[in-house]
C-alpha positions in Angstrom: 55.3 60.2 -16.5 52.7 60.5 -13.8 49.8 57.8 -13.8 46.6 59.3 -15.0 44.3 56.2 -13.7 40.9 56.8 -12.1 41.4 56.0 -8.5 38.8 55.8 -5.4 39.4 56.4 -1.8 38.4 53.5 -0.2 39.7 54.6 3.2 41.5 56.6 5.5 43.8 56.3 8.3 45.7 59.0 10.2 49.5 58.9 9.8 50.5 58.9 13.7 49.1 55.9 14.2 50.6 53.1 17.5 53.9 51.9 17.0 54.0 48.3 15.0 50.5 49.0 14.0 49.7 49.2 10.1 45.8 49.5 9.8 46.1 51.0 5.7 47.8 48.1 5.1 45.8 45.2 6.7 43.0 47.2 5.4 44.7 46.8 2.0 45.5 43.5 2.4 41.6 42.7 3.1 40.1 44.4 -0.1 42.8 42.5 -2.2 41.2 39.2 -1.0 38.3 40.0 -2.2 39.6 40.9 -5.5 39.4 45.0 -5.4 42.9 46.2 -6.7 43.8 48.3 -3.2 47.1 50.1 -2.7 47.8 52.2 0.2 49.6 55.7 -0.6 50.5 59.0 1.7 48.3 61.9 1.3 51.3 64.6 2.7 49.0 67.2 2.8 46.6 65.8 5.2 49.4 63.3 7.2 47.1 59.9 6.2 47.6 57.4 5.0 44.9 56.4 1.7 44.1 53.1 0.7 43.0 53.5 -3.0 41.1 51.4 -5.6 42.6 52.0 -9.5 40.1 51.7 -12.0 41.7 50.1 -15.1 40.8 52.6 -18.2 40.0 51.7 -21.4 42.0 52.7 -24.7 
C-alpha cells in the first residue's frame, strides 16, 4: 500500500554530490530540530535527492 500523505518539497540536492558529504541529510536533520517532520527521499527521475515535509491528514 503506497502512502497517500500530502508531502512538500522542502529542498533539493543533486545526487553526485562530494564523497562523505550528505547535504539532504544535515538539511534534514536541521528542519527536524525545529520540529518540521523532514525526510530525505530519491527522486530517480531527476538523480536528487528530496528532503520532504509530510503533512499529517485528517480522517
Amino acid at each position: 500500500m503506497l502512502d497517500q500523505s500530502p508531502r512538500t518539497v522542502l529542498e533539493r540536492f543533486p545526487a553526485g554530490g562530494p564523497r562523505g558529504s550528505w547535504p539532504a541529510d544535515e538539511y534534514a536533520a536541521r528542519q527536524q530540530a525545529q520540529g518540521i517532520p523532514a525526510r530525505v527521499v530519491m527522486d530517480l527521475h531527476s538523480d536528487s535527492f528530496l528532503v520532504i515535509a509530510v503533512t499529517p491528514t485528517q480522517d
